[in-house]
C-alpha positions in Angstrom: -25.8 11.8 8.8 -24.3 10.7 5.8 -20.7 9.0 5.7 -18.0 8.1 3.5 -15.4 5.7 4.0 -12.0 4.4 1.9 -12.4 1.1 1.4 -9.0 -1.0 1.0 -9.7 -4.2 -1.7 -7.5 -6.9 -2.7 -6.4 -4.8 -6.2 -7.5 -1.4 -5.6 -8.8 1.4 -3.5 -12.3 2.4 -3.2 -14.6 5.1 -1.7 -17.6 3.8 -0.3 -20.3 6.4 0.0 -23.3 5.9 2.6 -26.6 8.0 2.5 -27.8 6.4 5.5 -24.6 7.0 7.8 -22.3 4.4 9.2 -24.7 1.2 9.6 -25.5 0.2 13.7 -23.9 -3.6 13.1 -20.8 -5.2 11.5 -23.2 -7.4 9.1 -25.4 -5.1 7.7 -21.8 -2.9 6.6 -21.1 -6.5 5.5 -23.7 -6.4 3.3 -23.5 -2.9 2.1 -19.9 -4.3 0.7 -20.9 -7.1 -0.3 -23.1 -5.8 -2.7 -21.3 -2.7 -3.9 -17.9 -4.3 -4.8 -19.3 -7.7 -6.1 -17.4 -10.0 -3.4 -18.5 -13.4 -3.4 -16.3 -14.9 -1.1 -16.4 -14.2 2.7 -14.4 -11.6 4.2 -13.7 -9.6 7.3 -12.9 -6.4 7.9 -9.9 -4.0 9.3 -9.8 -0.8 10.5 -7.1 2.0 10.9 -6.5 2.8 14.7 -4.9 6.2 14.7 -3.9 5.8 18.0 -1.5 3.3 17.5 -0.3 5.3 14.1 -2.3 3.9 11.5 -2.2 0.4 12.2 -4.9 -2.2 11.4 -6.6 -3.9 13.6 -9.7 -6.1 13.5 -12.6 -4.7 13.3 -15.3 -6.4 15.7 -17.9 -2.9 15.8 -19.1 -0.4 13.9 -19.1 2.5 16.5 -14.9 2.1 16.2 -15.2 3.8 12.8 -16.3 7.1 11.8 -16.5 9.1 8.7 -13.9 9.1 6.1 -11.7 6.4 7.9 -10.1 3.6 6.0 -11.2 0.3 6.3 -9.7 -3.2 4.7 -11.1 -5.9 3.5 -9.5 -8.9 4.2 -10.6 -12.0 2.1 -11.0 -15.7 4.1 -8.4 -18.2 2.6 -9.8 -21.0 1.2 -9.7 -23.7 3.5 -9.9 -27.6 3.1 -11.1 -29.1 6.1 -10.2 -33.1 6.4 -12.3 -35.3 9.0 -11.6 -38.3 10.0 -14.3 -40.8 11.4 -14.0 -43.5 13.6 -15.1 -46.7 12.3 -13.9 -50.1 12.8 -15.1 -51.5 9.0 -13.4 -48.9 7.2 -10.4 -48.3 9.0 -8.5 -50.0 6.2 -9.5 -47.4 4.0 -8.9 -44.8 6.8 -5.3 -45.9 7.0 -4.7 -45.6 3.6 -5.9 -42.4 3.1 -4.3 -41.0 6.4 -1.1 -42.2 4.8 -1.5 -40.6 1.6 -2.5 -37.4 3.2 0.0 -37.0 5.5 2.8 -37.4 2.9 0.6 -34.6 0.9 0.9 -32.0 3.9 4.5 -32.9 4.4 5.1 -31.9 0.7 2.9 -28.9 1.0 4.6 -28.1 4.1 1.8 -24.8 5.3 -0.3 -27.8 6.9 -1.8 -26.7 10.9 -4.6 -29.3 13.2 -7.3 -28.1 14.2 -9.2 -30.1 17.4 -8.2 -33.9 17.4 -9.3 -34.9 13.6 -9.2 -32.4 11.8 -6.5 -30.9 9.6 -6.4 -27.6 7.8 -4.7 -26.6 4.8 -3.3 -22.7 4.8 -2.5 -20.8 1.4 1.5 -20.7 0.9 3.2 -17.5 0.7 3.0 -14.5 2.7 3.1 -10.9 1.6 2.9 -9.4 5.2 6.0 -7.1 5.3 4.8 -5.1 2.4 3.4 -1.7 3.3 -0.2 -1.5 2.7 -1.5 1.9 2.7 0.1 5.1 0.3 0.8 8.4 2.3 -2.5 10.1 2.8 -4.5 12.7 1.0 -4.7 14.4 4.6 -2.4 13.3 7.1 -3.8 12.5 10.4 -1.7 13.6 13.5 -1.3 10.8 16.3 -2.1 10.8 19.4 1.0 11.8 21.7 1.9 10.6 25.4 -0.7 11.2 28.1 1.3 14.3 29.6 2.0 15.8 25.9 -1.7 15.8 25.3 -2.8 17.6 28.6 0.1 20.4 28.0 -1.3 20.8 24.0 -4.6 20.7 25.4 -3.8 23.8 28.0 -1.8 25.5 25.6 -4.6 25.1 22.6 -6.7 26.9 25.2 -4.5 29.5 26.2 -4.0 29.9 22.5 -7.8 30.5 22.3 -7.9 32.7 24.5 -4.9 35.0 24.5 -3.2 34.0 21.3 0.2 32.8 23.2 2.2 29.9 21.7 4.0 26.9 23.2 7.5 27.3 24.0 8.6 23.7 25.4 11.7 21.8 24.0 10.3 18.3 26.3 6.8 18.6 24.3 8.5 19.3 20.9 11.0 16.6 21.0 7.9 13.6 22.1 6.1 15.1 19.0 8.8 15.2 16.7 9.4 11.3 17.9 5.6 10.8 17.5 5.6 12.0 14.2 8.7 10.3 12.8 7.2 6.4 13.6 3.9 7.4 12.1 5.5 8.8 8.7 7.6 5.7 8.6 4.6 3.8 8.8 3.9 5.5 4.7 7.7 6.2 3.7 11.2 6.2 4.9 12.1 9.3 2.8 9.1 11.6 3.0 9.5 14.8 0.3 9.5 17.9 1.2 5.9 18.4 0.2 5.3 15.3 2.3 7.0 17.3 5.5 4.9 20.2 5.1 1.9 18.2 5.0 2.6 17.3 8.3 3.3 20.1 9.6 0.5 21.7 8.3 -2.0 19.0 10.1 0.1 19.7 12.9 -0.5 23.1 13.6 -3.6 23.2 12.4 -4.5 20.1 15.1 -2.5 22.2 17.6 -2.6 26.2 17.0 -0.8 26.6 20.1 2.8 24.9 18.3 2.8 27.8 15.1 6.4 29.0 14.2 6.3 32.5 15.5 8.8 33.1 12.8 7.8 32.3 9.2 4.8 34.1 7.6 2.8 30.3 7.8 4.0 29.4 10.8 5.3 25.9 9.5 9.3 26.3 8.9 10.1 24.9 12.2 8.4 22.0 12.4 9.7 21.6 8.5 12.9 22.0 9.4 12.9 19.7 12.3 11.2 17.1 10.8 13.9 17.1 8.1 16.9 15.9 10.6 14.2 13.9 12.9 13.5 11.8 10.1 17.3 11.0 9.4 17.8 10.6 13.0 15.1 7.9 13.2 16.4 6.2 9.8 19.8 6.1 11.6 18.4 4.8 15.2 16.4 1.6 12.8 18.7 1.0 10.5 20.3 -2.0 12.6 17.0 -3.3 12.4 17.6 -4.6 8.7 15.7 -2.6 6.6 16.7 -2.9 3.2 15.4 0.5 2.0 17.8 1.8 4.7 21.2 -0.3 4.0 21.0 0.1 0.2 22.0 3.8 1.2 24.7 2.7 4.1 28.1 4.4 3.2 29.9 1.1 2.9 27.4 0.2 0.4 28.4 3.0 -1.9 31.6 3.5 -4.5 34.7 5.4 -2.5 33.4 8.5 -4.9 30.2 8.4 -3.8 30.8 8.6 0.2 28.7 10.8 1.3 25.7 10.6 3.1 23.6 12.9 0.6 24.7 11.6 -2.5 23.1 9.4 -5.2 20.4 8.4 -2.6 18.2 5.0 -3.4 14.9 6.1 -2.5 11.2 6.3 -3.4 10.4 9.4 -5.7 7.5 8.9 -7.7 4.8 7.4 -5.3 6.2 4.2 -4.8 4.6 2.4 -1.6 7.0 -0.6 -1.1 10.2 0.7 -2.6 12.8 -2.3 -1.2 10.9 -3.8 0.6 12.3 -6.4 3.5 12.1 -10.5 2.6 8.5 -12.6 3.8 9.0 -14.0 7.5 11.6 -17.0 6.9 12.3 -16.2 3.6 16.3 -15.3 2.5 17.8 -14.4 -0.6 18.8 -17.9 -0.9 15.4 -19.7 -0.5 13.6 -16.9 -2.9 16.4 -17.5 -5.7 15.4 -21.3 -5.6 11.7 -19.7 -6.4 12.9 -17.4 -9.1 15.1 -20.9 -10.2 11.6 -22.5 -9.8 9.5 -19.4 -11.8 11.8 -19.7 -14.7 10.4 -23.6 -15.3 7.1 -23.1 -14.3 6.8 -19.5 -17.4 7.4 -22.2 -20.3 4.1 -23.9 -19.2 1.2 -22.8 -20.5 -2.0 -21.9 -18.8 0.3 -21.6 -15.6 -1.3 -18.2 -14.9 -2.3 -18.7 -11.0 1.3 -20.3 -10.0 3.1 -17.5 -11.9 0.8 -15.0 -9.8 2.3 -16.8 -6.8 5.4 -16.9 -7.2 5.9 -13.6 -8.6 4.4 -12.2 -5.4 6.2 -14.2 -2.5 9.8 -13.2 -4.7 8.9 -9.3 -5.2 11.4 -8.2 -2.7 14.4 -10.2 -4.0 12.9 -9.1 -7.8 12.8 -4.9 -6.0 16.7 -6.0 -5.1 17.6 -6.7 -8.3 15.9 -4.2 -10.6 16.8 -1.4 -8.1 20.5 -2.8 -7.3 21.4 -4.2 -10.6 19.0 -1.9 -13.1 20.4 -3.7 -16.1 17.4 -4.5 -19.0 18.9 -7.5 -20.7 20.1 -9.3 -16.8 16.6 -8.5 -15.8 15.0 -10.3 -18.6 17.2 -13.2 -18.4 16.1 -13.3 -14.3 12.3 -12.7 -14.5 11.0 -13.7 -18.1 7.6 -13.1 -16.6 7.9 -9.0 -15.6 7.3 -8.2 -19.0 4.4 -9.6 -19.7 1.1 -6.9 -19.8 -0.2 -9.2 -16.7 3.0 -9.1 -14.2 3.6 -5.9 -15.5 0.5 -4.6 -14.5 0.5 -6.8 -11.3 3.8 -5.7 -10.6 2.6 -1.9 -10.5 0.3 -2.5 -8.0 2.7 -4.4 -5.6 4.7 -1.2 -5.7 1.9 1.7 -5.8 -1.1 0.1 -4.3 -2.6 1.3 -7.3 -4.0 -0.2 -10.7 -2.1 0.3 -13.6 -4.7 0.7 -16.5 -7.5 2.3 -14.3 -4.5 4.8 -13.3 -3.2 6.1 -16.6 -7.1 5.9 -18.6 -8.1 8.2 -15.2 -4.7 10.9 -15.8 -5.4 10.4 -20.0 -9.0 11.9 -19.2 -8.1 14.4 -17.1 -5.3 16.0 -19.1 -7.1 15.1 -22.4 -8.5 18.7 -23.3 -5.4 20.3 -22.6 -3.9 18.0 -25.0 -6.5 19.0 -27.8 -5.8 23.0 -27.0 -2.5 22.6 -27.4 -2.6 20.1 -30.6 -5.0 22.5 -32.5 -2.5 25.5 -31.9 0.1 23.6 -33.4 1.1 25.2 -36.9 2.4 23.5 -40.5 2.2 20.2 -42.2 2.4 18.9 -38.4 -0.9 20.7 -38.1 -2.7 19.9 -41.3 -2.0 16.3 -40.0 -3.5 16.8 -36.8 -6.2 18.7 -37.8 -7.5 16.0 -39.8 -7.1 13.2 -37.0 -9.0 15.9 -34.7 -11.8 16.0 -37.4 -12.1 11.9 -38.0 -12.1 12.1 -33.8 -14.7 14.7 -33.7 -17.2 12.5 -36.3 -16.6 9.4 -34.6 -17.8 11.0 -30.9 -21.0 13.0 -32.7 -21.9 9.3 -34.7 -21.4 7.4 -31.1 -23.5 10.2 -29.3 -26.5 10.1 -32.2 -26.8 5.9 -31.9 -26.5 6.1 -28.4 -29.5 9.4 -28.3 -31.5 6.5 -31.1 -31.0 3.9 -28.7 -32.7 5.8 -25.6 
């Protein structure tokens, strides 16, 4: 049977589309990727584990995936690999150079051994407490505690059978707990739509849980969802989570004191919002990098350390633009946001998604809309764009006659 999977790459997301079916071994899907996407270098892969609520884990088989799951493809970091030979007529030499490179890994300062001789180098920088995966097209429902499941699995066939629903407080509040850790895997502050997503996969996972009460049998688990979801923000919030403590009361003017108002929070599909600092990173260690970014911009053809930098200080930048939203401070902070390369790399730290790709894909699909509604437009207005319309319309029919010639 055929299979389709979503494919997780380094800049984008990809659907990977197999005729054959899921292939029997990890190298020959290897292969598939490797030629489809054009990856040179050597990777491995990761799969999401929906029993441990859409975390990644390695992926060592190909039987552990199934049909439209999401897999990642993680690159292999270039590694420098330093071996160091015993002999007795050039240890001098030997010497020298062990000198020399141990004051290079002291500088580095990402240096681990490996066996007796042998050192490895590891790429700085570390972009692991970034969310990597946007909220779902179709949410998946985990898999509760091993006495939740039996009592669904009872009631589902009582359901079947008789068409009676599930009336246990126990069962509801483990699923309501459930389902709260695995949407704050995607978002802290899910939408509304975003609720009744989930509850929509939830009843239709579990027929035996449908509201009794509203016509869809959703408002319930809506409802509930709703004050679960603030509940579990309130129950983590010690924990440190910027996204969380930007919206503490004590964080907020004496007019604004109230737990609803002027909330900070991700509204138009942003992935990592605020997010928390890299492991061992503080604000005072990333301002030295920002310090650090500012000299290295006035170089030229510094394109690769700029790239770095920017990256292991997004979360202090997210602090600043979403803390301190001031233009002209902004500029004077991080020269390099507002250049068409950070600005696009920056829109994919926050979305997951690519910037240009993105907006051409929206442009096409809203494009005839757009001419309906600019050829019913009336006046000297019009008249203008009725001429643009006509200088468009020549240049598509003279691209479609040389490409016709050209066939």
């Amino acid at each position: 049977m055929s299979a389709r999977l979503r494919v997780i790459l380094e800049e984008e997301i990809r659907k990977l589309s197999l005729p054959s079916g899921i292939p029997q071994t990890l190298e020959e899907l290897k292969h598939i990727v490797q030629e489809t996407f054009a990856i040179h270098q050597d990777f491995s892969f990761q799969f999401q584990d929906q029993d441990f609520n859409g975390q990644f884990f390695t992926l060592l088989e190909t039987n552990e995936i199934k049909d439209k799951d999401t897999i990642k493809v993680v690159l292999a970091e270039p590694v420098i690999t330093v071996t160091f030979q015993d002999s007795s007529e050039d240890q001098g030499v030997l010497d020298s150079f062990d000198s020399s490179c141990t004051e290079l890994l002291e500088d580095v300062g990402s240096c681990s051994t490996a066996s007796s001789d042998t050192t490895i180098l590891s790429s700085p920088g570390s972009t692991s407490s970034l969310r990597s995966v946007p909220w779902p097209a179709q949410f998946v429902i985990p898999t509760f505690s091993f006495d939740t499941e039996l009592i669904l699995q009872a009631a589902n066939e009582a359901n079947l059978k008789e068409g009676t629903l599930l009336c246990n407080p126990a069962v509801k509040s483990n699923i309501l707990d459930k389902l709260a850790e695995s949407i704050f895997v995607y978002t802290a502050y899910p939408s509304s739509a975003q609720r009744e997503q989930v509850a929509e996969a939830l009843v239709m996972k579990h027929p035996c849980l449908r509201d009794p009460v509203s016509f869809n049998g959703l408002y319930s688990w809506h409802n509930s969802l709703k004050y679960k979801l603030g509940n579990f923000r309130a129950k983590v919030k010690h924990l440190g989570i910027p996204e969380l403590n930007v919206n503490c009361l004590k964080r907020k003017s004496a007019a604004d004191k109230t737990p609803a108002k002027n909330l900070k929070k991700a509204k138009k599909s942003e992935v990592n919002y605020l997010p928390p600092h890299p492991q061992g990173e503080t604000d005072t260690s990333l301002e030295k990098e920002r310090v650090e970014l500012l000299y290295e911009y006035k170089k030229r053809d510094n394109n690769s350390v700029i790239n770095e930098k920017m990256a292991k200080t997004f979360s202090l930048r997210r602090k600043d633009v979403i803390q301190k939203p001031i233009i002209i401070d902004l500029n004077a902070r991080w020269p390099a946001l507002f250049e068409f390369s950070q600005i696009e790399e920056e829109f994919r730290r926050i979305t997951l998604k690519p910037l240009q790709s993105t907006f051409f894909g929206k442009l096409d699909e809203y494009t005839p809309k757009l001419l309906r509604l600019y050829r019913r437009k009336g006046g000297a207005v019009g008249k203008k764009l009725d001429e643009t319309l006509e200088i468009m319309n020549e240049a598509c029919t003279f691209k479609i006659v040389a490409v016709t010639l050209m066939l």
